[in-house]
N, C-alpha and C positions, 0 to 999 in steps of 0.2 A: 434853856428852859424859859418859856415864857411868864410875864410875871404874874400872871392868871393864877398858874398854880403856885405860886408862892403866897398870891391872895387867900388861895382857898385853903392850904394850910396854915394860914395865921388865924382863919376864920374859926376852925377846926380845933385846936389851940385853946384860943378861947374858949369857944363855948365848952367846951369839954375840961379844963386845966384852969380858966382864967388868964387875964392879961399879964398878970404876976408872969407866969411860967413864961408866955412869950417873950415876956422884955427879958427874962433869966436864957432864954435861951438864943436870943439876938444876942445878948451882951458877951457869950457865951463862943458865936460863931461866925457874927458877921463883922466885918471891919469897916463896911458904909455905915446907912443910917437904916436899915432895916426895912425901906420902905419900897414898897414894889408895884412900878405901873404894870398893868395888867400886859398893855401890848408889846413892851419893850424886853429883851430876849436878858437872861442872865446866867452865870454858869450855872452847868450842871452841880458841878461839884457842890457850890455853893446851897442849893437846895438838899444835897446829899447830903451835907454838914446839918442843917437845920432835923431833916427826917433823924440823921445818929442821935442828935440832941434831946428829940421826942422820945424817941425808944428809951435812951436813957434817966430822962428824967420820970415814964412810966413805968419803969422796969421792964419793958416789953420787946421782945424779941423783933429786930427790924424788919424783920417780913410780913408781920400783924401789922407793926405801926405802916408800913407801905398797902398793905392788904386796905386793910381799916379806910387809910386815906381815900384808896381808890373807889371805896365805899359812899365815902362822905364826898368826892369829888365829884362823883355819879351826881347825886342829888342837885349839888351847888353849880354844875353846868345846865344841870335840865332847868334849875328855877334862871340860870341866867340869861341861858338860851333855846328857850321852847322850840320855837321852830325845828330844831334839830329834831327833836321827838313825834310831831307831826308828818315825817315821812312813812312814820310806819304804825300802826294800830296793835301789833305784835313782837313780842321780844325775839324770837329768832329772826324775822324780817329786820328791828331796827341792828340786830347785832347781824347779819350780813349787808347793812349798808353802811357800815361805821367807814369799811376801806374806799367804797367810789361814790357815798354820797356825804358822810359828815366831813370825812380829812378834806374833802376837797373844797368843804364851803369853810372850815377852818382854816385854807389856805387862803380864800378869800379875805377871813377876815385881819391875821398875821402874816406877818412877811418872815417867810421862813421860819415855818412853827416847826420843821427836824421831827414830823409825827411817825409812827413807824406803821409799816403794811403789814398789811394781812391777806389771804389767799384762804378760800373756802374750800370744804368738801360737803357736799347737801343732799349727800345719796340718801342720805335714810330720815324721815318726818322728826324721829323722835330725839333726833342727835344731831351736831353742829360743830365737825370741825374748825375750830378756826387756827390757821397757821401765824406766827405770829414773829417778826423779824426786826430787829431794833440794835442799832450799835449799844444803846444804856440798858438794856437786857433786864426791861421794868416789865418783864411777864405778870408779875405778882401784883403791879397795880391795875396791869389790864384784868386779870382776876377778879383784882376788887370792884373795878368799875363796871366789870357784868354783874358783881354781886347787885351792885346797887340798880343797873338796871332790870334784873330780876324783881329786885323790892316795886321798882316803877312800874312795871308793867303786870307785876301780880302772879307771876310765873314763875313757883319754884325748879330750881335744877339741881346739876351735879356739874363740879365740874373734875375731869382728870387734867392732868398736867405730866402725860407718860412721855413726853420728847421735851427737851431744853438744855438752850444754851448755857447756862450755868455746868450741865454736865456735858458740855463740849460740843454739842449738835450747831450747827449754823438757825437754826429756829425754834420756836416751842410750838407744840401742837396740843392749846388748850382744847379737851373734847367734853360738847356742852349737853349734856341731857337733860330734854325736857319731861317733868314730870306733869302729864296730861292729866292727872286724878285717874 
């Protein structure tokens, strides 16, 4: 995992917990020095230890504290890297170029960022499948990361979550409905 996101949940942390809680829970998980360059890749694991850490110092069920994150992570990429968001004027447009216009200028910018695809179905205006395939079967932060790009673009939805690999399927098929008022 790239250290971007280990940036942006210490960020997250903080502001929400204080820095108290993060050194409690560096001290807690990691056996460096806690400190994460953005471009340089680190285990998975190693970030999975820190999200258990959150949950548990929140009392909150690990799927909120990944939901949540993916939430907060939405925001802290768009403020870090706009451009990504300039491709599209609309939230189903920017959430069908995530797979062949954002992962691919994220490739530009990391060397082997391990991002996971997605495959579209676009039959119907008011709904968006998006299929979604990942060895670390982080569905639930893509979740949150459409939450938060919802919030950006001002475009309440729904979403279902009726296929996933957690229940043994090879992908999840998050389905996005937009609520047009």
């Amino acid at each position: 995992m790239k250290g971007v996101i280990f940036n942006v949940l210490e960020d997250m942390v903080i502001s929400q917990c204080g820095m108290q809680t993060w050194n409690d829970i560096l001290d807690e998980q990691v056996s460096g020095t806690g400190v994460y360059t953005a471009s340089e890749s680190y285990p998975d694991e190693e970030l999975f230890g820190l999200v258990e850490s959150v949950a548990d110092k929140l009392e909150m069920p690990m799927a909120d504290v990944i939901s949540t994150f993916g939430t907060y992570m939405f925001h802290q990429l768009a403020a870090r890297y706009p451009v990504f968001l300039n491709q599209s004027d609309n939230l189903r447009d920017f959430l069908i170029s995530v797979g062949s216009v954002i992962h691919i200028e994220v490739q530009k910018l990391y060397d082997n960022p391990n991002l996971p695809t997605f495959s579209y179905d676009t039959i119907r205006d008011d709904q968006l499948i998006m299929r979604y395939k990942s060895p670390r079967k982080l569905c639930v932060l893509a979740e949150g990361l459409m939450r938060g790009a919802s919030e950006y673009y001002k475009t309440p939805i729904e979403i279902d979550h009726p296929v996933c690999m957690h229940k043994g399927s090879d992908h999840c098929d998050l389905v996005v409905r937009f609520d047009h008022g």
